[in-house]
C-alpha positions as CSV (number, residue, x, y, z in Angstrom):
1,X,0.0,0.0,0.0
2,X,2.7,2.7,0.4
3,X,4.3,2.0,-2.7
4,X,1.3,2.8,-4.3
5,X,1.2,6.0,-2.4
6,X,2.8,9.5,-3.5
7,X,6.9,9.7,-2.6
8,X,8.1,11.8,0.0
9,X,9.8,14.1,-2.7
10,X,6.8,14.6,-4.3
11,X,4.7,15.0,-1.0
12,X,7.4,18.2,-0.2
13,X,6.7,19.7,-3.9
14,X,3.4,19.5,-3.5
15,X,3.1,21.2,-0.1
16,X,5.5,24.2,-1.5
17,X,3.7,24.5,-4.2
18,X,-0.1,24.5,-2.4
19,X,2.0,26.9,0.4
20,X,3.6,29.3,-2.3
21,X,0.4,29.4,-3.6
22,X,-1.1,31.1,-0.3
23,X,1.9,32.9,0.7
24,X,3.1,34.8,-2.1
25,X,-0.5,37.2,-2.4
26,X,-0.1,37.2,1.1
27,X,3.4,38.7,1.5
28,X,3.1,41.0,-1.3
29,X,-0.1,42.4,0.1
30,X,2.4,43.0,3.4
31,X,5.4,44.5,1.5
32,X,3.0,46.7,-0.4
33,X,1.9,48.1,2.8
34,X,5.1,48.5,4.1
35,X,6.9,50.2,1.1
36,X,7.4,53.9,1.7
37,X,8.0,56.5,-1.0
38,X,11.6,56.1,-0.5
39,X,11.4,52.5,-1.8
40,X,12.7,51.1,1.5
41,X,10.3,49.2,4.3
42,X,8.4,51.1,7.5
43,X,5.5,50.7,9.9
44,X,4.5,54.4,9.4
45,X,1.3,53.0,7.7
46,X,0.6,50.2,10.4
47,X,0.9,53.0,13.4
48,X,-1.2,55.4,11.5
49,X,-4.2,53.1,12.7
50,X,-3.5,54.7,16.3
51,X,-3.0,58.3,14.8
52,X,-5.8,60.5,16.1
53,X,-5.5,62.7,13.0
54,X,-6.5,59.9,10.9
55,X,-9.4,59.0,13.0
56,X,-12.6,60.1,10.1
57,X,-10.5,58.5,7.5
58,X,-10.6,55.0,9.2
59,X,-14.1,55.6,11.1
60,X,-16.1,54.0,8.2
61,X,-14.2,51.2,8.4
62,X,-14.4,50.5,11.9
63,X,-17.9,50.9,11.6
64,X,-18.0,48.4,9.0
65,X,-16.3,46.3,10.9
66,X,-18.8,46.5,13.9
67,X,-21.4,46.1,11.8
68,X,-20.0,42.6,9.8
69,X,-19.3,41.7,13.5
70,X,-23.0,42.2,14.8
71,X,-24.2,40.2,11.5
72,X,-21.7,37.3,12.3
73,X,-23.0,37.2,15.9
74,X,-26.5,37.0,14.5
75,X,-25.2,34.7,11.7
76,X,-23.9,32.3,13.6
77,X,-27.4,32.6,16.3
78,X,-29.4,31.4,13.1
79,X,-26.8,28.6,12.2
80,X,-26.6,26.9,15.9
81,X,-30.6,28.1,16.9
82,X,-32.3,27.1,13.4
83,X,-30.5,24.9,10.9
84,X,-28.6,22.2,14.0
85,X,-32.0,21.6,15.6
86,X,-33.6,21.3,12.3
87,X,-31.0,19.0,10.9
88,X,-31.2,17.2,13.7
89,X,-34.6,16.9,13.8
90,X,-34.4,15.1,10.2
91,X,-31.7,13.0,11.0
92,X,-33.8,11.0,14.3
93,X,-37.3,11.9,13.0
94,X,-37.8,12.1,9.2
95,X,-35.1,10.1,7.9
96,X,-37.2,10.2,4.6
97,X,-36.7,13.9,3.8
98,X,-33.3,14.2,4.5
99,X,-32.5,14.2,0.5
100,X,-35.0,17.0,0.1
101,X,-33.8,19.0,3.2
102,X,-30.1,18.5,2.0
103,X,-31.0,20.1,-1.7
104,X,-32.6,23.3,-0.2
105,X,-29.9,23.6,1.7
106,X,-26.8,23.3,-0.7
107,X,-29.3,25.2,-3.5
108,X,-28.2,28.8,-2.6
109,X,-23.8,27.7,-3.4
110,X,-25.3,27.4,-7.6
111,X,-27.2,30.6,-7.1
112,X,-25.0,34.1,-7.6
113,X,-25.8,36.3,-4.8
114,X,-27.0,39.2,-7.4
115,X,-29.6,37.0,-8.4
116,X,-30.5,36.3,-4.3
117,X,-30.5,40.2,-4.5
118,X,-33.1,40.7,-7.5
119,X,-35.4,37.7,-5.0
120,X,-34.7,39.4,-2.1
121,X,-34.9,43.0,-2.7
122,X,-38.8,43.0,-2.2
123,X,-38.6,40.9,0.8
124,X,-36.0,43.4,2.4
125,X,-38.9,46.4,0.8
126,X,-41.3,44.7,3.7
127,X,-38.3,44.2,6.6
128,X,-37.5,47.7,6.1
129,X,-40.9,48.9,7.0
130,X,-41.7,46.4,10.0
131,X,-38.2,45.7,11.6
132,X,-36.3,49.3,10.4
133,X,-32.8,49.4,7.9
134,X,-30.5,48.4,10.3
135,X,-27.4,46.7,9.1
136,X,-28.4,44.1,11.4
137,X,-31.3,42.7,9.1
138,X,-28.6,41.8,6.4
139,X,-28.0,38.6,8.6
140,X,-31.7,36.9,7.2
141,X,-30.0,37.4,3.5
142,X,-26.4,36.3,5.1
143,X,-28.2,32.8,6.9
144,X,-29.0,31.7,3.7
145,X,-26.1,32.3,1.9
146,X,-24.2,30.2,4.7
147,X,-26.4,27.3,4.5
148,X,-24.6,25.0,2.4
149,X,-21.3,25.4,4.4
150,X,-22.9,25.0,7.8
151,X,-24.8,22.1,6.5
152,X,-21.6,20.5,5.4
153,X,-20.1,20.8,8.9
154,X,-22.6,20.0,11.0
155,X,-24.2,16.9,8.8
156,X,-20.5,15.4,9.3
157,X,-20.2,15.6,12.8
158,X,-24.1,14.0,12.6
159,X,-22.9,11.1,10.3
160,X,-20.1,10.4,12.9
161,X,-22.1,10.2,15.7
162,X,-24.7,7.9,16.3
163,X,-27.3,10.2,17.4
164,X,-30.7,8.0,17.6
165,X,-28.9,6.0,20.0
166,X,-27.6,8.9,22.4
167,X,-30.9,10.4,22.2
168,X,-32.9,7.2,22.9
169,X,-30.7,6.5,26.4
170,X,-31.2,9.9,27.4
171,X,-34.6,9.8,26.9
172,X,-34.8,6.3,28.5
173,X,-33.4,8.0,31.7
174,X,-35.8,11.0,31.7
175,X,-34.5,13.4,30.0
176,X,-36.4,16.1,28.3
177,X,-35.7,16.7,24.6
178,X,-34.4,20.1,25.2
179,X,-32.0,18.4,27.7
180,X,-31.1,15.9,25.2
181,X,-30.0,18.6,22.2
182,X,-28.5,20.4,24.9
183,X,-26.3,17.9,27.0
184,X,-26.1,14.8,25.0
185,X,-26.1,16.0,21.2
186,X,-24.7,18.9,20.7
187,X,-21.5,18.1,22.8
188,X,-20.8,15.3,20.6
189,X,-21.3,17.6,17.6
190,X,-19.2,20.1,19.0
191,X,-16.7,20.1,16.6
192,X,-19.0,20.5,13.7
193,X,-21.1,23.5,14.7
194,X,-17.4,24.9,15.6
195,X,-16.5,25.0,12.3
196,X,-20.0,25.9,10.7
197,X,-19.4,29.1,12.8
198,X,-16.2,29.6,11.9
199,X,-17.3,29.3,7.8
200,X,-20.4,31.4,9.1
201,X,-18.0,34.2,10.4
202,X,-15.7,33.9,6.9
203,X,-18.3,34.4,4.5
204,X,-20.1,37.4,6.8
205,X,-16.6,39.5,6.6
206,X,-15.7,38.4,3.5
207,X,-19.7,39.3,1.5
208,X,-19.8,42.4,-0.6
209,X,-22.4,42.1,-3.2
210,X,-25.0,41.6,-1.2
211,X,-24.8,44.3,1.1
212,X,-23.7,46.7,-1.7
213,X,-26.8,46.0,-3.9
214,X,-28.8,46.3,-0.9
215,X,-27.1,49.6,0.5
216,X,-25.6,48.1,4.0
217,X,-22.2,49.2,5.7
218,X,-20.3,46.8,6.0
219,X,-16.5,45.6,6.2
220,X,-16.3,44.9,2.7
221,X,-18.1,48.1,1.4
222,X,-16.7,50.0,4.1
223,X,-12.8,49.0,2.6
224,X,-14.2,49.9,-1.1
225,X,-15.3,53.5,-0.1
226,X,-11.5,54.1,2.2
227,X,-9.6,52.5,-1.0
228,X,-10.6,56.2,-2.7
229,X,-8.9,57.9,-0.2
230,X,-6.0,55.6,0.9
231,X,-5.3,52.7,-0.7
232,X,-3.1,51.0,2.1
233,X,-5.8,50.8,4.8
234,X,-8.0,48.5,3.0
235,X,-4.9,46.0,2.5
236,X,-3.8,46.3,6.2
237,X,-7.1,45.5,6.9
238,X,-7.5,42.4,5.0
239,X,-4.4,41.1,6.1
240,X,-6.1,41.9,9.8
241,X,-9.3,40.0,8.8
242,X,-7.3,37.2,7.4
243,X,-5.4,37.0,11.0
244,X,-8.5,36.6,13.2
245,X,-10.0,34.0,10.5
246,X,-6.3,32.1,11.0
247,X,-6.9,32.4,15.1
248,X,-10.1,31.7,15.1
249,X,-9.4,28.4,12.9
250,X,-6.7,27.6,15.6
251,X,-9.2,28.2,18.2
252,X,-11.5,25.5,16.9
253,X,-8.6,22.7,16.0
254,X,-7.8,23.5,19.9
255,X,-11.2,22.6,21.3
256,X,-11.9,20.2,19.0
257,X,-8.7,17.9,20.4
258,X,-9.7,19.2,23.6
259,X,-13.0,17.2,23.0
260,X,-11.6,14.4,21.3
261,X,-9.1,13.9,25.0
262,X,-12.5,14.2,26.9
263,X,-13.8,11.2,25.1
264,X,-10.5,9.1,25.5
């Protein structure tokens, strides 16, 4: 079997090349924003973030940011409060519909998010006038364009755990169902609604069309309109962005061996 297997040259190409392939934008978004005029490299640009002076130029993108962040909190709320019950729900009750379930799921990935805007527009017409305009609202459009990444994580946590089983001795020894999502399920699918939040959180900072379209500060607009003005702030921020994704990620692989230990 490991003859048939890749060599360990060829495993080491492969990794540069997939690395290089991540790195290089990477670095050269970093040496861009630390080039001065003089050709040489400085952090002028990096401590002009805590520059009082420069306080209205970077205020629309902090308050993009705190607005992508709200609509990630909610976000994620609508992942672990709607779609993990529901899935769940299929999975011990209507084993049947699962197919079904699983297409209207994964259907908004094949649809481009302009054409969710056209279908949405009027729907966001009537949320304007009941719930207000607030950024915040954005997170209905956002839970459906997350759908197919969640489902992904979550349903493989649910294949590898039997869950009719857990939930039937839990509710053998008198547990409530509530008690049984609660304590019993969603511990063992821990690691799966950990990285549906995580994808969750990725695609809210990283989603511009829709809230464009729909006339919403956030993040991603936010960098657009500063890019006018300064065109280093928007790649500091990126590179930013892409650090707390990165943490984030190493946050999850944490707890999820963390949980794995518990079980051992």
């Amino acid at each position: 079997m490991n003859g048939l297997g890749p060599s360990r040259a060829t495993r080491w190409i492969i990794g540069i090349l997939v690395g290089a392939f991540f790195a290089v934008p990477l670095l050269s978004t970093l040496l861009f924003t630390l080039r001065d005029a003089d050709g040489g490299l400085s952090l002028s640009r990096w401590a002009s973030l805590f520059d009082p002076a420069r306080a209205a130029a970077l205020r629309p993108i902090w308050t993009g940011l705190g607005n992508s962040l709200v609509l990630a909190a909610v976000t994620v709320a609508i992942v672990l409060l709607l779609l993990a019950p529901t899935m769940i729900l299929v999975s011990l009750r209507f084993p049947k519909l699962k197919p079904v379930f699983e297409f209207a799921v994964l259907l908004p990935i094949s649809i481009p998010a302009i054409v969710l805007v056209v279908g949405l527009a009027p729907i966001y017409l009537q949320i304007g006038r009941t719930l207000g305009t607030g950024t915040w609202t954005l997170a209905f459009a956002y839970g459906i364009t997350v759908l197919p990444f969640a489902y992904r994580s979550i349903q493989a946590s649910i294949d590898a755990a039997d869950l009719r089983t857990l939930s039937e001795a839990a509710r053998s020894l008198g547990a409530s169902w509530p008690t049984v999502v609660l304590r019993v399920l969603a511990p063992n699918l821990r690691q799966g609604l950990l990285a549906a939040s995580l994808l969750s959180i990725a695609v809210v900072l990283g989603e511009f069309t829709i809230a464009s379209l729909l006339n919403r500060q956030v993040f991603q607009t936010a960098m657009v309109v500063v890019q006018k003005q300064d065109p280093y702030l928007p790649a500091i921020f990126t590179l930013l962005a892409l650090v707390l994704v990165f943490a984030l990620l190493l946050l999850i692989g944490r707890l999820a061996r963390g949980t794995r230990k518990a079980r051992s």
